[in-house]
C-alpha positions as CSV (number, residue, x, y, z in Angstrom):
1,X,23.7,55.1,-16.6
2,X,19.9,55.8,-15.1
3,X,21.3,55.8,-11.5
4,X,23.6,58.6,-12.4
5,X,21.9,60.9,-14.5
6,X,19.8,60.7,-11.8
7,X,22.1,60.1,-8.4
8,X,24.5,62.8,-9.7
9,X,22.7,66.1,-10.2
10,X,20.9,65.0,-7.4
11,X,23.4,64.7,-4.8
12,X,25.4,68.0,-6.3
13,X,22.6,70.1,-5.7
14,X,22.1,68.5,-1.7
15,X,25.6,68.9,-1.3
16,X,25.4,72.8,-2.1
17,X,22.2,73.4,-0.9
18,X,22.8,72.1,2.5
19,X,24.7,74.8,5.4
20,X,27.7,73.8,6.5
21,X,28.1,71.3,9.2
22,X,23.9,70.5,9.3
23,X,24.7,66.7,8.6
24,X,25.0,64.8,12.0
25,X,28.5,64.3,13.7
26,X,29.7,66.0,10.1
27,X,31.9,68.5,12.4
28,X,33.5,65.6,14.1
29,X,33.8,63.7,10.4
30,X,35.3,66.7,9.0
31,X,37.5,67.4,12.1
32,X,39.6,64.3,11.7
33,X,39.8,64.4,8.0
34,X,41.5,68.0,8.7
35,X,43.8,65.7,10.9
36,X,44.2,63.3,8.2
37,X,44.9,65.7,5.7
38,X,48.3,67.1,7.7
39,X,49.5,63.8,7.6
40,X,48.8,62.4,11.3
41,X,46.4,59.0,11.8
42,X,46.0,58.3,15.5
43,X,43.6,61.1,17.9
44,X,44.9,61.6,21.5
45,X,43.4,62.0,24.8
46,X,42.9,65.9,25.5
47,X,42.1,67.0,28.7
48,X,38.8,66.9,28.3
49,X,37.2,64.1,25.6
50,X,39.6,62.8,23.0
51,X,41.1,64.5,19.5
52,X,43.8,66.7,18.5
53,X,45.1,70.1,18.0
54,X,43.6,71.8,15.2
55,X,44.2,75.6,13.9
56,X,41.1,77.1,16.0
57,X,39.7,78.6,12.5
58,X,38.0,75.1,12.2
59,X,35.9,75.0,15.5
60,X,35.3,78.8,15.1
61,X,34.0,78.7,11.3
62,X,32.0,75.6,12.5
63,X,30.9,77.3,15.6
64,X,28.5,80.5,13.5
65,X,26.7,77.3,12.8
66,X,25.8,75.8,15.3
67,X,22.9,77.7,16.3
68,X,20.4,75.2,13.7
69,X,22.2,72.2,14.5
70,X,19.7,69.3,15.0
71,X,16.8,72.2,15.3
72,X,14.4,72.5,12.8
73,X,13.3,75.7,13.8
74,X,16.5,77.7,12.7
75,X,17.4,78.5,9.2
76,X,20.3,79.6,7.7
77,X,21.9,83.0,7.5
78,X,22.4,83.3,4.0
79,X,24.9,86.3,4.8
80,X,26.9,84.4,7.0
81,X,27.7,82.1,4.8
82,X,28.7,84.8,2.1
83,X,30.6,86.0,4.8
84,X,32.9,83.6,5.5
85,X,33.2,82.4,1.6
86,X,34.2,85.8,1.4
87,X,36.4,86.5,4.6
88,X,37.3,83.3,6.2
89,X,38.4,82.8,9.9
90,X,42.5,82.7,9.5
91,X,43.8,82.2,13.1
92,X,45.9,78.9,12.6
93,X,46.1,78.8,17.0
94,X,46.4,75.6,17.6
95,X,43.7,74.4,20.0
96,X,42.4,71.1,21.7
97,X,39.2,69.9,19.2
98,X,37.3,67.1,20.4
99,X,36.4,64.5,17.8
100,X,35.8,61.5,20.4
101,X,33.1,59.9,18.3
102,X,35.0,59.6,15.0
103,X,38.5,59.4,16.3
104,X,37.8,55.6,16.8
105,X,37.3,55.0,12.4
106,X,39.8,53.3,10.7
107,X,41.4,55.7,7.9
108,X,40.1,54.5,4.5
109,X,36.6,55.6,4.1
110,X,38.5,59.2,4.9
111,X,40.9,58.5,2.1
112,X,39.7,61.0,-0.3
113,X,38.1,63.5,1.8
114,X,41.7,64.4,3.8
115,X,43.1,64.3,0.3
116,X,41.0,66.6,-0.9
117,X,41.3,68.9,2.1
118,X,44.9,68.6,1.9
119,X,45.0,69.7,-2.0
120,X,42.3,72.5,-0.7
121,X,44.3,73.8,1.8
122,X,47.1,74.6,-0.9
123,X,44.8,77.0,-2.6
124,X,42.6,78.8,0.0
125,X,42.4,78.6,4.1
126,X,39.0,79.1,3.7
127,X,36.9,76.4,6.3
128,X,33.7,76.5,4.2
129,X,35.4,75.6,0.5
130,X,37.4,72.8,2.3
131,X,34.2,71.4,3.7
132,X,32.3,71.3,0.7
133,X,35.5,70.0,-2.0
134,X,35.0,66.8,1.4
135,X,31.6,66.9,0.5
136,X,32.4,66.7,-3.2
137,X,35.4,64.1,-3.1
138,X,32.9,62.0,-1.0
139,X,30.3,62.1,-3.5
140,X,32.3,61.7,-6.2
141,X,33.6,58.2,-4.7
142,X,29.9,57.1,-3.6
143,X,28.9,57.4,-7.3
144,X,31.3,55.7,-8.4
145,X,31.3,52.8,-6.4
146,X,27.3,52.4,-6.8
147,X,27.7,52.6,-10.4
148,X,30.9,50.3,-10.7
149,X,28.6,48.0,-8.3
150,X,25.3,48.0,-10.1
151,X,27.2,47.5,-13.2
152,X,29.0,44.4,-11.5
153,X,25.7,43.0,-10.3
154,X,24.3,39.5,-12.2
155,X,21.0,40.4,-10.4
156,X,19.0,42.8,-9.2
157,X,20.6,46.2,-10.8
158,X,17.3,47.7,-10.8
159,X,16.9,46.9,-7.1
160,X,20.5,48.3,-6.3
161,X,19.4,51.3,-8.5
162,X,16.5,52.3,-6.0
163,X,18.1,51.2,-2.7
164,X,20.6,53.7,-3.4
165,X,18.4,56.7,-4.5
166,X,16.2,56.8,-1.4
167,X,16.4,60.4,0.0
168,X,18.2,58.9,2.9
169,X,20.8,57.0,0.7
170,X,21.3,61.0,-1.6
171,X,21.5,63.0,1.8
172,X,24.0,60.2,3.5
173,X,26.3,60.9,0.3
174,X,26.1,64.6,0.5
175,X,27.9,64.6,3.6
176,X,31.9,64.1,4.3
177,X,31.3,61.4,6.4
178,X,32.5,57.7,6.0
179,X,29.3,57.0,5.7
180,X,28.8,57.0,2.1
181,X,32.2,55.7,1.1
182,X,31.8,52.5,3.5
183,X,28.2,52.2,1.8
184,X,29.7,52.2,-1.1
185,X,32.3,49.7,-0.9
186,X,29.9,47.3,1.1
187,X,27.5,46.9,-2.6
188,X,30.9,47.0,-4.8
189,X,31.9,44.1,-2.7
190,X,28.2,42.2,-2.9
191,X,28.3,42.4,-6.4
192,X,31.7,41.0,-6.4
193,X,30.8,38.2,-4.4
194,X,27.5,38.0,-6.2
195,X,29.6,37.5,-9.6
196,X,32.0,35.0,-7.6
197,X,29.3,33.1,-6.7
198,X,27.0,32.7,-9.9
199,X,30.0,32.3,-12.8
200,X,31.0,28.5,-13.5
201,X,34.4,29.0,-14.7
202,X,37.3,29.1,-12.4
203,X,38.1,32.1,-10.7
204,X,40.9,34.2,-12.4
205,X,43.7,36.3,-10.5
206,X,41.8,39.5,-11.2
207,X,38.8,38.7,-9.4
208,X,41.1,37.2,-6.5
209,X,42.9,40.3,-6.5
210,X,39.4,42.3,-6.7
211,X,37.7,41.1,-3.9
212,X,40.9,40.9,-1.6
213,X,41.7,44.5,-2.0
214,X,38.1,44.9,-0.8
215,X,38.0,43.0,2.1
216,X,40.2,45.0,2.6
217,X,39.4,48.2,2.5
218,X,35.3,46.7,4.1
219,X,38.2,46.0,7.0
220,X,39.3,49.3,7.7
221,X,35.7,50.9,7.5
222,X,33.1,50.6,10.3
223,X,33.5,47.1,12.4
224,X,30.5,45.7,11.8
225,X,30.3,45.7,7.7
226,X,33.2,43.0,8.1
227,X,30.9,40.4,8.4
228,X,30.3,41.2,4.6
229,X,33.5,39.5,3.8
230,X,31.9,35.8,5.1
231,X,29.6,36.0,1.6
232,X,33.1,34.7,0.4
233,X,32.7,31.2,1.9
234,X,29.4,30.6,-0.2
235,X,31.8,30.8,-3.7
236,X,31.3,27.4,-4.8
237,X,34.0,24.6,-4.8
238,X,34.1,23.7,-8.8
239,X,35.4,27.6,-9.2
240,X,38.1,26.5,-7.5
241,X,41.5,24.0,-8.6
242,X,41.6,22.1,-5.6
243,X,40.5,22.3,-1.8
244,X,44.2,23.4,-1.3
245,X,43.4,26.2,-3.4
246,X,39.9,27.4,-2.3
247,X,41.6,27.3,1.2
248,X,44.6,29.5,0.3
249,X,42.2,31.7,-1.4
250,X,40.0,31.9,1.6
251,X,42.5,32.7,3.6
252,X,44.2,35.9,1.5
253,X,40.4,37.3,1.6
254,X,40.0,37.0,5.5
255,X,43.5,36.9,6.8
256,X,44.0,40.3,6.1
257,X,41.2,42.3,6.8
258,X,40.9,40.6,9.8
259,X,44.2,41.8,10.7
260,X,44.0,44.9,9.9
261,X,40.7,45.2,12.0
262,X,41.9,43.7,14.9
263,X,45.1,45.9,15.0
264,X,43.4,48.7,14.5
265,X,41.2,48.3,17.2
266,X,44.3,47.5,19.4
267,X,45.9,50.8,18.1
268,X,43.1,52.5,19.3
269,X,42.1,51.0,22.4
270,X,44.0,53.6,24.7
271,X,41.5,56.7,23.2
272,X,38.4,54.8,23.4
273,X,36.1,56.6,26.2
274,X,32.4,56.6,26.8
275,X,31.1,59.9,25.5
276,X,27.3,59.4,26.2
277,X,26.6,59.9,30.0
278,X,26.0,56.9,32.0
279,X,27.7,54.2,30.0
280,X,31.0,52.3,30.5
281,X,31.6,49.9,28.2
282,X,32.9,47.7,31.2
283,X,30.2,47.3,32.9
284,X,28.0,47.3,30.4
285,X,29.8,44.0,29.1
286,X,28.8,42.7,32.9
287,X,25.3,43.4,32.5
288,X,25.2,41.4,28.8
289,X,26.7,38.6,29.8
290,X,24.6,38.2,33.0
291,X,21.5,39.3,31.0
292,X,21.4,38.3,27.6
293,X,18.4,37.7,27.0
294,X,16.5,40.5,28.4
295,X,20.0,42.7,26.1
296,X,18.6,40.9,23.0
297,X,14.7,41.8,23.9
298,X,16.2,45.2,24.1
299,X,18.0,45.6,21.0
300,X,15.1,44.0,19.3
301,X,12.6,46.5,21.2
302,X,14.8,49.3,19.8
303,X,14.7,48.3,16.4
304,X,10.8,48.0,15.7
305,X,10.4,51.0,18.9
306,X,12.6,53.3,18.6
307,X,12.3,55.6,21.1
308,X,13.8,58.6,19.1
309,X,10.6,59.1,17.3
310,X,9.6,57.2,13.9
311,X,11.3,53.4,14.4
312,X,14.1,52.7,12.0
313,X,11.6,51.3,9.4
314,X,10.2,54.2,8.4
315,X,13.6,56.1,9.2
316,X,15.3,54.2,6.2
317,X,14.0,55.9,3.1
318,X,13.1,59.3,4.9
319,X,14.4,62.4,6.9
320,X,13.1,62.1,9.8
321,X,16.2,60.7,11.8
322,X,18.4,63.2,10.0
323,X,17.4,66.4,10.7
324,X,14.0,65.9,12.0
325,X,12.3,66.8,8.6
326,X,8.6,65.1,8.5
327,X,8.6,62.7,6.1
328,X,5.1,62.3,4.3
329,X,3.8,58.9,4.9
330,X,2.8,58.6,1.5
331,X,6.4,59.4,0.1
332,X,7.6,56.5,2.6
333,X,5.2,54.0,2.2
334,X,5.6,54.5,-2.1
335,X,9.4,54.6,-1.6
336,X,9.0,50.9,0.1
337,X,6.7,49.8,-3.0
338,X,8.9,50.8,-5.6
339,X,11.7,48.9,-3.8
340,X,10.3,45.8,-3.1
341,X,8.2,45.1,-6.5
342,X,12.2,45.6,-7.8
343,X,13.9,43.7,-5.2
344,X,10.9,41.0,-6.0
345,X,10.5,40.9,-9.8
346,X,13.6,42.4,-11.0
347,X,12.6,43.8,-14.8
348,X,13.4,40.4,-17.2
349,X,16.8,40.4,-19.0
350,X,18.6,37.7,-21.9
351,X,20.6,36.3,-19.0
352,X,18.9,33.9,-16.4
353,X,20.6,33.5,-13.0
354,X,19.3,31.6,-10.1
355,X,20.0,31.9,-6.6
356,X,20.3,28.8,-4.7
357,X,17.9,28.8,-1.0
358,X,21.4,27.8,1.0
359,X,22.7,31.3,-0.3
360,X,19.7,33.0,0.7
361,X,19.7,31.7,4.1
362,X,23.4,32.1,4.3
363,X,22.4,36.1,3.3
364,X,20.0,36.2,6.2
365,X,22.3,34.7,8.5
366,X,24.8,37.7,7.4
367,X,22.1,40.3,7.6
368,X,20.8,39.2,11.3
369,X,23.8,39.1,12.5
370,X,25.2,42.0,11.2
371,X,22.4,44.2,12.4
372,X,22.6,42.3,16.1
373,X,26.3,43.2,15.9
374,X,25.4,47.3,15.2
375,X,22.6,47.1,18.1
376,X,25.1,45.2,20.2
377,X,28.1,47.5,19.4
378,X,25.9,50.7,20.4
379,X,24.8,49.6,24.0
380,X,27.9,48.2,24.7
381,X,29.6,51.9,23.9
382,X,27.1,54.5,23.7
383,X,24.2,53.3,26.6
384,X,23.7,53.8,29.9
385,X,24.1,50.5,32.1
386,X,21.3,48.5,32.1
387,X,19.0,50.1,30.2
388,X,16.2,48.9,28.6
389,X,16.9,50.4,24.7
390,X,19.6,51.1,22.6
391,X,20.7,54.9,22.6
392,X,22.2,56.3,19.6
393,X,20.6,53.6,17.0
394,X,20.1,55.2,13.4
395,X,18.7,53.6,10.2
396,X,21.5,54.4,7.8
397,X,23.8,52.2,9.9
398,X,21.6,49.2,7.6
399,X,21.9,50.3,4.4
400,X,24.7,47.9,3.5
401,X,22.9,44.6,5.1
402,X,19.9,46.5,3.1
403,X,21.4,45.2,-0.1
404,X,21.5,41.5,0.5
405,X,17.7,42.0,0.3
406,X,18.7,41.6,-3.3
407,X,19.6,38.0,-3.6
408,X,17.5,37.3,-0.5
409,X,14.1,37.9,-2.3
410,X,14.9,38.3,-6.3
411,X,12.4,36.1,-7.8
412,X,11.1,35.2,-11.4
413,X,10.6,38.8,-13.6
414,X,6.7,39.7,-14.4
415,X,7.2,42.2,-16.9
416,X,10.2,43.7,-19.9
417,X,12.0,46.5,-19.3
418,X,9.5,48.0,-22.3
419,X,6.7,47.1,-20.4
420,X,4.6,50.5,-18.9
421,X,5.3,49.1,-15.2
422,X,8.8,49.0,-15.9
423,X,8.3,52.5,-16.7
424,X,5.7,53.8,-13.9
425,X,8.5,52.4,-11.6
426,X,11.8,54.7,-13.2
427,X,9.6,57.4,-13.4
428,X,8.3,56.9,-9.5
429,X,12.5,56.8,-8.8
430,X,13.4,59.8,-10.4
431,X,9.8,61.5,-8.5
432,X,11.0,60.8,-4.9
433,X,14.4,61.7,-5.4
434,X,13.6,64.6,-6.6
435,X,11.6,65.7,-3.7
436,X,14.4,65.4,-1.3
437,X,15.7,68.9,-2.7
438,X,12.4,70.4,-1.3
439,X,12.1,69.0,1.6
440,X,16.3,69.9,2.2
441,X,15.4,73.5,1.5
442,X,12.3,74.3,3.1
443,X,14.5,73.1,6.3
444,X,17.1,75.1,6.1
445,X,15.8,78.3,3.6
């Protein structure tokens, strides 16, 4: 219950508190959950970019905000927003709105947002209120899925607990992107495999059913969080019948998110365009396979260098990527110590579970690749030809390989859950989530 007494009010107020359409690409999110919500699924080419037509009361409403997008010297105009709360935009013109950069996302991490928007749309036309009911529907599933996941988890709730209540982790679930749903789903399903892979008995239809609904759905999120879905080869064999049955079993998990990846990237494939100038995904896949090795140096470069400012380690528990909010280096650097005494001495409880070294390495493995395929995936789409770093690289992508630091590094407990350190450590959660409200307002207010 700690993470959401303490997630919950948390994120309601960043929801709120932040203007309309401040959270990166959240037009674009927002755009195609509008074209979700009417009932449609696949963007089109336009004749410029790629997207749909859309009443021009979205791209107007979104447009009187615009002005303190991605600058942090702009604040809001508290009476514009009363404005349009108060008199929205209703011309329902349909006109071309570009939403190249999302249009590419499989449905389900949109799920609840277009339903939302849809149920919205019955009551008011008003732009802002079906923004922030997205925002809410979003949040509402993120909660639920850490909480359902943490409760799942044999090990390392604590960790999970302060992994997800980094200010970058709240602000990711304020927003109506996929972002937080697809976070969400990617710990539910680590906690299931978790649970597959410590229990002794043999596995029941429920958790069969369980995990294969969420390979699922991992499947028809963002590409590279399917690699997830291999932690279900490391279930051991004595859960199992026979080999006959592990095999069948295997295959209902894969099979079909697999499938429904690869035809919805074939579904797709005639929208897909190069948005950032300079790159072209064809030629780009020239220059890799001639140079892979100097690619790799480059990716790797990128991810201890970025060259967007801070590098993506000290991007992942603060602001700075985001909206270009500084950060204190003490708020990071205390952020990172609270996790990894957790991650490394998990508070001790009655039950005793071990995690074997082949499923730690097989957890690296995972997470390596998995954040090689994100690099990869980025300057094969989104960078110039031939250059030497990866353009458009951000550190929430990592927050779901994050997790796997849990059965990666838990080790033996030093202390109760009564000790004081135990309780210096909830108290130094609840302390730096907190102060991501501040540092939110004085940005915008």
């Amino acid at each position: 219950m700690f993470f959401l007494v303490v997630g919950a009010p948390i994120t309601l107020i960043l929801l709120f508190t932040t203007p309309p359409f401040q959270f990166p690409d959240e037009f674009t999110h927002f755009y195609k959950e509008v074209y979700l919500s009417q009932g449609h699924i696949m963007a089109y080419k336009l004749p410029s970019l790629v997207g749909a037509d859309l009443p021009i009361k979205y791209s107007e409403t979104e447009g009187h905000y615009s002005y303190m997008y991605l600058d942090e010297t702009k604040k809001l105009k508290t009476n514009l927003l009363f404005k349009d709360l108060q008199y929205p935009e209703k011309d329902n013109r349909l006109v071309p709105t570009h939403f190249e950069n999302t249009a590419a996302y499989p449905p389900a991490a949109y799920t609840a947002q277009s339903f939302a928007i849809f149920i919205t749309n019955l009551i008011t036309g008003s732009v802002v209120v079906q923004l922030y009911v997205a925002r809410l529907a979003s949040a509402i599933c993120w909660l639920i899925l850490i909480f359902c996941a943490i409760r799942l988890l044999p090990i390392g709730r604590w960790s999970a607990v302060a992994l997800s209540l980094t200010p970058l982790s709240l602000v990711v679930s304020a927003s109506c992107s996929n972002d937080a749903i697809t976070f969400g789903l990617s710990l539910l399903f680590i906690s299931q495999a978790l649970r597959a892979i410590t229990r002794t008995n043999k596995i029941t239809r429920l958790e069969i059913a369980a995990i294969a609904i969420n390979c699922l759905l991992l499947g028809l999120c963002k590409p590279p969080y399917f690699l997830l879905i291999g932690l279900v080869f490391a279930i051991p064999s004595v859960r199992f019948q026979s080999l006959k049955q592990r095999m069948l079993i295997m295959m209902l998990f894969i099979l079909p998110a697999f499938l429904s990846t690869a035809l919805w990237q074939l579904a797709i494939s005639h929208v897909l365009i190069n948005v950032y100038p300079g790159s072209d995904t064809h030629l780009q896949l020239h220059y890799v396979l001639a140079q892979p090795l100097s690619v790799l140096e480059n990716i790797l470069h990128t991810f201890l260098f970025s060259p967007t400012g801070d590098n993506l380690i000290l991007q992942f528990v603060g602001l700075n990527a985001w909206f270009n909010i500084h950060t204190p280096f003490w708020m990071i650097l205390l952020d990172y110590l609270v996790i990894f005494i957790l991650v490394l001495h998990e508070p001790a409880t009655t039950q005793r579970v071990r995690i074997n070294k082949t499923f730690r390495l097989f957890c690296i493995g995972i997470c390596l690749a998995g954040s090689l395929t994100i690099g990869l995936l980025l300057y094969l789409t989104f960078t110039p030809v031939g250059l030497d770093t990866v353009i458009g690289l951000n550190s929430r992508y990592f927050i779901p390989f994050a997790y796997l630091l849990i059965p990666i590094l838990n080790a033996s407990s030093l202390y109760s859950r009564k000790s004081h350190t135990f309780i210096i450590l909830k108290f130094l959660i609840v302390f730096i989530s907190l102060l991501t409200i501040p540092l939110i307002i004085t940005r915008f207010y």
